[in-house]
KOLVO-460544 format. One record per residue: residue number from 1; x, y, z of N, C-alpha, C, CB in turn. Coordinates in steps of 0.2 Angstrom, whole numbers, always signed. Glycine has a CB too. Example, Ala and Ser with C-alpha at 12.3 -4.5 7.8 and 13.67 -1.06 7.14 Angstrom:
2
  seq  neast  nnorth    nup  caeast  canorth   caup  ceast  cnorth    cup  cbeast  cbnorth   cbup
    1    +66     -28    +39     +62      -22    +39    +66     -16    +39     +57      -22    +45
    2    +64     -11    +35     +68       -5    +36    +64      +0    +39     +70       -3    +29
This chain:
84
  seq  neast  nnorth    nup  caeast  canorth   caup  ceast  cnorth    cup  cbeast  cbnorth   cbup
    1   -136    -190    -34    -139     -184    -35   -136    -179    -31    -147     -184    -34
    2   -134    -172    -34    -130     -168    -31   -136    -163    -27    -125     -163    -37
    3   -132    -164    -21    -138     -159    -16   -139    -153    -20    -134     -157     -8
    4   -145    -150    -17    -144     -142    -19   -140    -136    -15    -150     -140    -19
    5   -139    -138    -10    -133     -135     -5   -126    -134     -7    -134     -139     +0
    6   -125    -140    -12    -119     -141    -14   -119    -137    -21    -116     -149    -15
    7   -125    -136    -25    -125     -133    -32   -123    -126    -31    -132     -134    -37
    8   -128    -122    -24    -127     -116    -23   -121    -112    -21    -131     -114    -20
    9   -116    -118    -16    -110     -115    -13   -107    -115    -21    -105     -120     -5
   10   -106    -121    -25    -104     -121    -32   -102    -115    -36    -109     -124    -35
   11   -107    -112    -35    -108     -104    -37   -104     -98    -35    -112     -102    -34
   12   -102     -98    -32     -98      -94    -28    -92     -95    -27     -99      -93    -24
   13    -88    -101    -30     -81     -104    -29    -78    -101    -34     -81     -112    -29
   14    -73     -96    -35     -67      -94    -39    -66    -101    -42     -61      -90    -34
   15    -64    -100    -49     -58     -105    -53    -53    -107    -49     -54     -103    -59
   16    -51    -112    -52     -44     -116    -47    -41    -113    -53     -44     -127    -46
   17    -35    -111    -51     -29     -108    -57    -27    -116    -58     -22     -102    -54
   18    -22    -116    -64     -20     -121    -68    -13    -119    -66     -22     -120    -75
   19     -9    -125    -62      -2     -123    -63     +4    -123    -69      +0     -127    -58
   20     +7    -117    -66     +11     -116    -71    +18    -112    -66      +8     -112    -78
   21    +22    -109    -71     +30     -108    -68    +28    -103    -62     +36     -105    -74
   22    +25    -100    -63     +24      -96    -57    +23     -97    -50     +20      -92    -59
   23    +15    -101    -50     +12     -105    -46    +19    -109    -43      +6     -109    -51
   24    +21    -113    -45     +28     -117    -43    +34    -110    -39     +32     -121    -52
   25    +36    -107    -43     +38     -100    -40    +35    -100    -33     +35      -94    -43
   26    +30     -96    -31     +26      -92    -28    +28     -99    -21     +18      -90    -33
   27    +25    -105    -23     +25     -111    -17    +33    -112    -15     +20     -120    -20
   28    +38    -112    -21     +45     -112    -19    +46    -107    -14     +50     -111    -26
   29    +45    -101    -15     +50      -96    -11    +45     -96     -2     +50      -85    -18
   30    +37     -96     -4     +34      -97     +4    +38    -102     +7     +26      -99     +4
   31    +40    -108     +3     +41     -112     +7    +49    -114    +12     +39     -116     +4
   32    +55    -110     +6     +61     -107     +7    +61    -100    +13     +64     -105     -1
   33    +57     -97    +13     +56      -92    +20    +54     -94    +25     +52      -86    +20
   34    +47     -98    +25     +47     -101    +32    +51    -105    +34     +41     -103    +32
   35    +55    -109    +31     +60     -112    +32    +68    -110    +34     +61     -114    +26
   36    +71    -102    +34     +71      -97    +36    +71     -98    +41     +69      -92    +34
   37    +64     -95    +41     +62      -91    +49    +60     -99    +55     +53      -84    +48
   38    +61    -104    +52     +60     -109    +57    +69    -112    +61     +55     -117    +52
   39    +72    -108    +60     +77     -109    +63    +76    -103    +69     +83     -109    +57
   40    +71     -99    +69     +68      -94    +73    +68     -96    +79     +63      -92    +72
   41    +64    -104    +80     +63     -108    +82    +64    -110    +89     +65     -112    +78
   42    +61    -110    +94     +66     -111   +104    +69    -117   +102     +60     -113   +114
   43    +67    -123   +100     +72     -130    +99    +70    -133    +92     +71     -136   +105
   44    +76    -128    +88     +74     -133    +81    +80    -138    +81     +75     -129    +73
   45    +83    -141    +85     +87     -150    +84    +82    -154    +90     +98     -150    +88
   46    +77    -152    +90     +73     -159    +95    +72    -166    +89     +62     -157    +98
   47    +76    -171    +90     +74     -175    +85    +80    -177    +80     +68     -170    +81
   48    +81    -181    +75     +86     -183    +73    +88    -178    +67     +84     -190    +71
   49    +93    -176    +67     +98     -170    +64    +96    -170    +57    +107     -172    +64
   50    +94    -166    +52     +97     -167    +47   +105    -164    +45     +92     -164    +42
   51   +105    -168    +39    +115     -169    +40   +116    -164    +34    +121     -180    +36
   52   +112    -158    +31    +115     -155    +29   +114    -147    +31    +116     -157    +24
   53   +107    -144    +35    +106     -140    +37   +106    -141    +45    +102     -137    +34
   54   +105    -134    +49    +108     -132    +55   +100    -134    +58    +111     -123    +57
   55    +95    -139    +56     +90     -141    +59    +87    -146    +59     +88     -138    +58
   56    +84    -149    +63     +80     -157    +63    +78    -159    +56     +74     -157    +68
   57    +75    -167    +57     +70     -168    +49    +64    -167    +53     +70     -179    +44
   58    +61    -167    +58     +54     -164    +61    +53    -156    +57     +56     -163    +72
   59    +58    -153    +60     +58     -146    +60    +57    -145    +51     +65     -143    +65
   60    +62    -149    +47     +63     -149    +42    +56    -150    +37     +68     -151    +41
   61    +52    -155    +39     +44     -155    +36    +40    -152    +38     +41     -160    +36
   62    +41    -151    +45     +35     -146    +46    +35    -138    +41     +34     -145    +55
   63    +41    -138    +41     +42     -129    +39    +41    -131    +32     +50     -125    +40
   64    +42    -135    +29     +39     -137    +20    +30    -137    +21     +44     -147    +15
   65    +28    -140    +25     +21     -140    +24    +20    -135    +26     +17     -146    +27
   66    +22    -131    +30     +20     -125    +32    +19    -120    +27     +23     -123    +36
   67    +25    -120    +22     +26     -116    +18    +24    -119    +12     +32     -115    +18
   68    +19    -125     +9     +15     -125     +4    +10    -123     +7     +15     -131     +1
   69     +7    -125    +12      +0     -120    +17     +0    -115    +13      +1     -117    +25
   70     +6    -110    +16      +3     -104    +15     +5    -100     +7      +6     -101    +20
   71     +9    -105     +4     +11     -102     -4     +2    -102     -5     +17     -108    -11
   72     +0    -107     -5      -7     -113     -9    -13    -105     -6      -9     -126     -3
   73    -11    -103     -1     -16      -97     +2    -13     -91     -4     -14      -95    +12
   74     -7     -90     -5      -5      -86     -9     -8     -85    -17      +1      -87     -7
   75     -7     -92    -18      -9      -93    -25    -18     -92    -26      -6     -101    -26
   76    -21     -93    -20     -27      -94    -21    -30     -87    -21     -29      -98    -16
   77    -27     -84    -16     -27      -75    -15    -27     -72    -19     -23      -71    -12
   78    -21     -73    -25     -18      -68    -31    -24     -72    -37      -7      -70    -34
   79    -26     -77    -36     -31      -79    -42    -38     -75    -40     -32      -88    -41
   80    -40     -76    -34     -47      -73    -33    -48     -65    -34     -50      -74    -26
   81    -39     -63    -34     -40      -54    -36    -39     -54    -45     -32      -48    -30
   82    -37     -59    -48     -37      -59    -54    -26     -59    -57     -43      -51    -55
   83    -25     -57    -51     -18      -56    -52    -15     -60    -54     -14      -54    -48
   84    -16     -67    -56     -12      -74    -57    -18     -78    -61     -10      -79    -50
């Protein structure tokens, strides 16, 4: 049995968009800038090199997770204003 606590927040929860090319867009490019700007970074070689950019595999996943974080915030933002 579904709480009632859970029927009423229910309510108020914006649609989950449906991905499509954009959505994919929108998480690509957040995640290609914070990637960018993580070479910003006081020590981005702590850690075993990647062999084809000027920065770690540490440095190199965290800036991709970082950057679907904040696309997935983006995507979610442009859905609740109707824009996507």
């Amino acid at each position: 049995m579904i709480s009632s606590i859970l029927l009423a927040a229910a309510a108020s929860v914006p649609p989950t968009p449906v991905w499509n090319p954009t959505v994919g867009i929108i998480i690509s490019v957040s995640s290609l800038v914070v990637l960018l700007l993580s070479t910003k970074i006081e020590k981005p070689l702590v850690g075993p090199k990647f062999p084809i950019l000027p920065i770690s595999i540490p440095t190199f996943v965290a800036a991709m997770a970082f950057g679907h974080i904040i696309g997935v915030g983006i995507v979610l933002g442009l859905t609740n204003i109707g824009r996507l």
